[in-house]
C-alpha positions as CSV (number, residue, x, y, z in Angstrom):
1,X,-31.8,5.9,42.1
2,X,-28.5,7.3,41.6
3,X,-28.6,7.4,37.8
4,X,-31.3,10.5,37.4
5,X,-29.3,12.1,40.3
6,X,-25.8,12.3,38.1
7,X,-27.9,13.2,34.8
8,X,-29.2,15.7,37.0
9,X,-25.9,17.0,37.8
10,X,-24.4,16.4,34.9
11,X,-26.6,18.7,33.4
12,X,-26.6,21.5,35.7
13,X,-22.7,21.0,35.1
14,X,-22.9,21.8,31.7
15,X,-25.7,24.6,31.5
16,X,-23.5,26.7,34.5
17,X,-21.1,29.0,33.1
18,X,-18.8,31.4,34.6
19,X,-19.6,35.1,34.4
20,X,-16.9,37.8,33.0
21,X,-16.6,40.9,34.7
22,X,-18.3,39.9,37.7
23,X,-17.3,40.3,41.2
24,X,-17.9,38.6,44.5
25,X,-18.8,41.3,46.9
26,X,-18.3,39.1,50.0
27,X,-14.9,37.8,48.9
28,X,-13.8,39.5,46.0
29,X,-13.7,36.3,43.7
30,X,-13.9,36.6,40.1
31,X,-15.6,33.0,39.9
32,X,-19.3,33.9,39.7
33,X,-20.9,31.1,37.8
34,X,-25.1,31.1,36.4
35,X,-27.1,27.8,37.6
36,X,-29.5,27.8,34.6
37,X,-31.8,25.6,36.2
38,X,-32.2,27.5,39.6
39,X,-31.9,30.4,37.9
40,X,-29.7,32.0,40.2
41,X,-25.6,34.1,39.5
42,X,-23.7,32.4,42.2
43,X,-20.0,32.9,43.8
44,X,-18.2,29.6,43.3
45,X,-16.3,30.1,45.8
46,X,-18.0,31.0,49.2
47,X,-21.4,29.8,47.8
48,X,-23.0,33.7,47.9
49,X,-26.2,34.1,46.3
50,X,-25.6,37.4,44.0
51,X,-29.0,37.4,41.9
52,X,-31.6,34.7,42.0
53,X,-35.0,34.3,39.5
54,X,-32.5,35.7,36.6
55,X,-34.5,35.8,32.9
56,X,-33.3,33.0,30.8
57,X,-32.8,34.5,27.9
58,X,-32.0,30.8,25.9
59,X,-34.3,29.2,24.1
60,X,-36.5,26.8,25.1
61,X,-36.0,24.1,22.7
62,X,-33.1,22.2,22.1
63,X,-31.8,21.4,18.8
64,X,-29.4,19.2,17.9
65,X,-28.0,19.7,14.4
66,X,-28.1,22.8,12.2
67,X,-31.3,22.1,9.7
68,X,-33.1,21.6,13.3
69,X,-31.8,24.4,14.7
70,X,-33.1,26.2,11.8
71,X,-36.7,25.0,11.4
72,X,-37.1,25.9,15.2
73,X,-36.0,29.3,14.7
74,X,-38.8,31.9,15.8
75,X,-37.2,34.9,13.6
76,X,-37.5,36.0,10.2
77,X,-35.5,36.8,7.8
78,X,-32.5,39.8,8.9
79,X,-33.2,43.1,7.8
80,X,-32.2,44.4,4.8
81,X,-31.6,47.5,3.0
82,X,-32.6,46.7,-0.2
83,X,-36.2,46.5,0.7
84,X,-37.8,50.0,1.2
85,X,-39.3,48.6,4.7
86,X,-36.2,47.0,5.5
87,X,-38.1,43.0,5.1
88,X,-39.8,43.9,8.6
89,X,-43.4,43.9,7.5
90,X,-45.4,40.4,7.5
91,X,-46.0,38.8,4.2
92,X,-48.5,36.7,3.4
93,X,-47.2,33.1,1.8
94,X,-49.1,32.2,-1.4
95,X,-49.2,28.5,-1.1
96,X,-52.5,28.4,-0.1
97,X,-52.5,26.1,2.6
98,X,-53.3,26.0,6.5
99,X,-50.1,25.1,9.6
100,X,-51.0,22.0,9.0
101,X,-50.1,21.3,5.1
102,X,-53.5,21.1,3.9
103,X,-54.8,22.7,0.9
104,X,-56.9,25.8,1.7
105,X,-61.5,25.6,0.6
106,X,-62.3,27.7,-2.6
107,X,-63.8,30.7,-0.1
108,X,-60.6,30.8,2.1
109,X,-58.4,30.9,-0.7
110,X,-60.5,34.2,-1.9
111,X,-60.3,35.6,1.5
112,X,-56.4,35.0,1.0
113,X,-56.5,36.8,-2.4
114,X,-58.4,39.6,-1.4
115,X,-56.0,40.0,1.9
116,X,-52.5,39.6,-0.1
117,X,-53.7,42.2,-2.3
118,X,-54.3,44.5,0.2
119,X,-51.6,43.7,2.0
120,X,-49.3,44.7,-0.9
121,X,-50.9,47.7,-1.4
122,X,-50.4,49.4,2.2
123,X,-46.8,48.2,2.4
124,X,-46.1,51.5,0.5
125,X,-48.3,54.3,2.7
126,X,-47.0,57.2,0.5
127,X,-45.5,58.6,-3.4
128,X,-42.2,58.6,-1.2
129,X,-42.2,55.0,-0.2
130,X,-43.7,53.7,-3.7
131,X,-40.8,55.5,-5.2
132,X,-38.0,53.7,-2.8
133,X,-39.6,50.7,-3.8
134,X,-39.0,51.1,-7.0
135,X,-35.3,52.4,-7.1
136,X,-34.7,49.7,-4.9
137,X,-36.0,47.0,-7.4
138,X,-34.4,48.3,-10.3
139,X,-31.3,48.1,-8.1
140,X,-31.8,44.7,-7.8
141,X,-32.7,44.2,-11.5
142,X,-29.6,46.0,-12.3
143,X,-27.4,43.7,-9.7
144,X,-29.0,40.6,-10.9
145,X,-28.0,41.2,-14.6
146,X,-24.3,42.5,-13.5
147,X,-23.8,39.5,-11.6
148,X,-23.0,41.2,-8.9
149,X,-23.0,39.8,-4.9
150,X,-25.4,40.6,-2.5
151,X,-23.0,42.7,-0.3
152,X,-23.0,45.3,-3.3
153,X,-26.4,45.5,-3.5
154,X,-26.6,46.7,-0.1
155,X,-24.3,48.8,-0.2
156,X,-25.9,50.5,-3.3
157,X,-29.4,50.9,-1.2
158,X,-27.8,52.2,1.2
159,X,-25.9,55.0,-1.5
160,X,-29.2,55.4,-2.6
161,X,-31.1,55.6,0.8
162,X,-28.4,58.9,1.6
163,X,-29.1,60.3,-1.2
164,X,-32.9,60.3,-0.9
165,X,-32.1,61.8,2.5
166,X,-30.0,65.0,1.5
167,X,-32.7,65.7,-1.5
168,X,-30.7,64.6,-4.1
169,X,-33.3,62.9,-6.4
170,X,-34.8,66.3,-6.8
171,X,-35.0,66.9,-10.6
172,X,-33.6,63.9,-11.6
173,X,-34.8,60.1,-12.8
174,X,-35.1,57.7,-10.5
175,X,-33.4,54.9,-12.5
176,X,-30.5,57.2,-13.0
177,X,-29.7,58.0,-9.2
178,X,-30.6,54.0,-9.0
179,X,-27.8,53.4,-11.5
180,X,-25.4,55.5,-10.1
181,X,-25.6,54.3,-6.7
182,X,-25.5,50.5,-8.2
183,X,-22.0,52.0,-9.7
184,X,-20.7,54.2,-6.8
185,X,-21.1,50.6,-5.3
186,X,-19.1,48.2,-7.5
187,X,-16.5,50.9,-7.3
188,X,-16.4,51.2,-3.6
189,X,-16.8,47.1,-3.0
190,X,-14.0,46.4,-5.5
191,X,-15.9,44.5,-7.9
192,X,-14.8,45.5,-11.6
193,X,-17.7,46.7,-14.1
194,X,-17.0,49.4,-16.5
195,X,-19.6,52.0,-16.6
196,X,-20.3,50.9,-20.2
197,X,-21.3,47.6,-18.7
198,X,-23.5,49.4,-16.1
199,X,-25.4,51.2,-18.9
200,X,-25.9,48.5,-20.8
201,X,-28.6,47.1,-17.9
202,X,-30.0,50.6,-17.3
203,X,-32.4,52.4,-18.8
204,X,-31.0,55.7,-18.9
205,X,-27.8,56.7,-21.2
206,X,-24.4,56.2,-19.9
207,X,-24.1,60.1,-20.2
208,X,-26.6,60.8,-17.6
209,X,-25.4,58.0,-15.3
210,X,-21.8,59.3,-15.6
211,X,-23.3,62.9,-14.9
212,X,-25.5,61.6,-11.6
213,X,-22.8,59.6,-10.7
214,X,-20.1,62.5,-9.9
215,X,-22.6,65.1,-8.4
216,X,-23.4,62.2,-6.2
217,X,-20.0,60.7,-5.1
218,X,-19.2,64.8,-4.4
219,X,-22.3,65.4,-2.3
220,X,-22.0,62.3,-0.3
221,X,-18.5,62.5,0.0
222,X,-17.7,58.6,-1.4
223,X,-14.1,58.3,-1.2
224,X,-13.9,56.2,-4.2
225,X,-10.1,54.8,-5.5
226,X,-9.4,55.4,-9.1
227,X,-10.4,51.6,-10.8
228,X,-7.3,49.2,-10.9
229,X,-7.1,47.8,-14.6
230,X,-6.2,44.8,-13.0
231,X,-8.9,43.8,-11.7
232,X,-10.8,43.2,-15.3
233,X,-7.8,41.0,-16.1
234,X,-8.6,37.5,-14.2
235,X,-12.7,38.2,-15.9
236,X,-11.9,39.2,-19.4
237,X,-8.9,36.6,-19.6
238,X,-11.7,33.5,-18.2
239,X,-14.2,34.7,-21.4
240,X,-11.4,34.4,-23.5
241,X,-10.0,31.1,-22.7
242,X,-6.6,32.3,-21.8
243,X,-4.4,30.7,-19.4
244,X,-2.7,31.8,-16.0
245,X,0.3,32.2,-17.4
246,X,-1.2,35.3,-19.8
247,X,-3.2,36.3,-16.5
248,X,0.0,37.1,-14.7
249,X,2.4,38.6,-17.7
250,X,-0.7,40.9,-18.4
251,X,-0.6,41.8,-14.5
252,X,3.4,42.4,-15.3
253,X,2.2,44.9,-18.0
254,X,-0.1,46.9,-16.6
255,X,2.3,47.2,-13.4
256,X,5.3,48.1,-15.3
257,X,3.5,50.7,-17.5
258,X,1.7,52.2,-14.5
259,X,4.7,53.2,-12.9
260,X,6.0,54.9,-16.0
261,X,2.8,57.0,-15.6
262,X,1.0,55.5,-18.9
263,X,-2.1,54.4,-16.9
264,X,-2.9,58.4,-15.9
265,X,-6.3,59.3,-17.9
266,X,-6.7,56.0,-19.4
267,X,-9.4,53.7,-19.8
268,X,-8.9,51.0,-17.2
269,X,-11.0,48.3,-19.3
270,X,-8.8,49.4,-22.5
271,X,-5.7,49.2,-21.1
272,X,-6.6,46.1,-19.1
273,X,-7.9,44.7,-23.1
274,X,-4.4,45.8,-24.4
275,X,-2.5,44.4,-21.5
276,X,-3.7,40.8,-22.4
277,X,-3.6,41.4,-25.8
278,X,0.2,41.6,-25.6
279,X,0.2,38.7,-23.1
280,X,-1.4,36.2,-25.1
281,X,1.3,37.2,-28.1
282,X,4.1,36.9,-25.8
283,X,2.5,33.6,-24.3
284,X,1.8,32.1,-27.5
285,X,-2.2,31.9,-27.2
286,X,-2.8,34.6,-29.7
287,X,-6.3,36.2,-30.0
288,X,-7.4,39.0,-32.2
289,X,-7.6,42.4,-31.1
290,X,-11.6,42.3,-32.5
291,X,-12.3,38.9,-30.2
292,X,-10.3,40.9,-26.9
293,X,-12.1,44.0,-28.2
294,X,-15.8,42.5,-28.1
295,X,-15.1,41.2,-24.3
296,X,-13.5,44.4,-22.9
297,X,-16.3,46.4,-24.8
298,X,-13.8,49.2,-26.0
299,X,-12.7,49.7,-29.5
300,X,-9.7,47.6,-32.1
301,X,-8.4,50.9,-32.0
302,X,-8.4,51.7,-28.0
303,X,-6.7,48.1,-27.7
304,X,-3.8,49.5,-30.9
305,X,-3.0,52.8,-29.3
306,X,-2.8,50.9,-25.7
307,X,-1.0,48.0,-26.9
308,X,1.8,50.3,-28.4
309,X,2.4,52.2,-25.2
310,X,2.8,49.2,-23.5
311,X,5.1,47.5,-26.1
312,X,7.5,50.3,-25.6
313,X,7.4,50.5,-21.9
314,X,8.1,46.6,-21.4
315,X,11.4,47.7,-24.1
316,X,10.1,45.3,-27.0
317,X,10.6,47.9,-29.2
């Protein structure tokens, strides 16, 4: 009889925990411990009751790996910003089938139709929500092709979201505020794509996005840093095969001929292209201006009149 009686304690030992910032009002001890199983905030020193039938606010399962802990979860999915509802509405599964795994009857899988349809259609209860819904999927359209992680994308609906909120969609597209906010996002994040490479997944010109995307950053206020050239390095050098060494004595370029003031109203992806164009010469792994040129996305010439300037500021020439 004495085994259940040390389970039993050994239980109640491990489910009791002490309590920060909790005083004993009878002798001023600081060692107020919870009895999970009583339910009760105890001192554990002179044995005073503080609180008794306290809400356990624990689960009531027990789980004993992660996958379990998972599948017993009660909650969805986190919310989100780059749903116009924020993922909090319910959504009906299309697997047609019941809790139990088995494959719905020919009338309850209409019924199903009929209620997903519907279901879809008053998630969006006005123009204003229908429209959200659609910035935020060509965000996500946009993201998707750029490659671009999740954190960005949130960060964009959320650009996006401000905007809508100070009236600054009024006479412009949709897709271009979209694609502005998407860039206004890789800029503020860190991650390096050129506003040519933005355009090239929109569907408005890179004119309009450039235009959208200053009266936006100015009216929101985005403290956005000026784009490090370096950061296209370690991306353009991986599609062009080069090594680490190039990698770093294109990093020794561009830092050198920044602080001679060359970089000041340049293109970042140019001089980036023309830093590791004279990297791979001075490294031996020679590639053509037109093969660096068609990664970077900037011109022979760009990568000629950058490639000079930085010649002459490493003293080459």
């Amino acid at each position: 009889m004495e085994r259940p009686t040390r389970q039993r304690q050994r239980a109640t030992e491990t489910e009791t925990q002490q309590d920060e910032g909790v005083d004993c009002p009878e002798c001023g001890s600081s060692e107020v411990i919870t009895d999970a199983d009583q339910g009760e905030l105890v001192c554990d020193d002179c044995g005073l009751v503080l609180d008794e039938q306290t809400i356990d606010r624990g689960p009531e399962w027990r789980a004993f790996n992660h996958s379990e802990r998972q599948s017993k979860s009660r909650v969805g999915a986190p919310i989100t910003e780059t749903m116009h509802d924020r993922g909090l509405t319910t959504t009906i599964d299309w697997k047609d089938k019941d809790a139990y795994g088995r494959s719905l009857s020919s009338e309850k899988r209409s019924q199903m139709h009929r209620l997903r349809k519907w279901q879809e259609r008053i998630r969006t209860k006005d123009a204003g929500e229908r429209n959200l819904q659609f910035a935020l999927s060509e965000i996500d359209r946009m993201a998707s092709a750029l490659g671009v992680p999740r954190s960005v994308r949130e960060v964009a609906s959320v650009i996006y979201r401000r905007a809508l909120n100070e009236d600054l969609i009024r006479g412009r597209s949709i897709e271009g505020v979209a694609t502005s906010a998407l860039y206004a996002a890789c800029r503020q994040e860190g991650i390096p794509r050129s506003l040519d490479e933005v355009a090239e997944v929109s569907r408005v010109p890179q004119k309009e996005i450039g235009r959208t995307y200053r009266y936006i950053s100015q009216e929101l206020g985005l403290e956005l840093k000026p784009v490090d050239p370096k950061q296209f390095v370690p991306r353009f050098a991986s599609a062009l095969g080069l090594s680490e060494e190039v990698q770093a004595k294109a990093t020794e370029i561009i830092d050198v001929s920044a602080e001679q003031g060359l970089l000041s109203g340049k293109s970042p992806t140019g001089f980036a292209a023309a830093a590791i164009y004279a990297a791979s010469l001075l490294c031996n792994e020679k590639k053509t201006q037109r093969e660096v040129a068609d990664v970077a996305q900037v011109t022979e010439v760009t990568i000629r009149n950058r490639y000079q300037e930085q010649i002459e500021a490493m003293g080459f020439r």
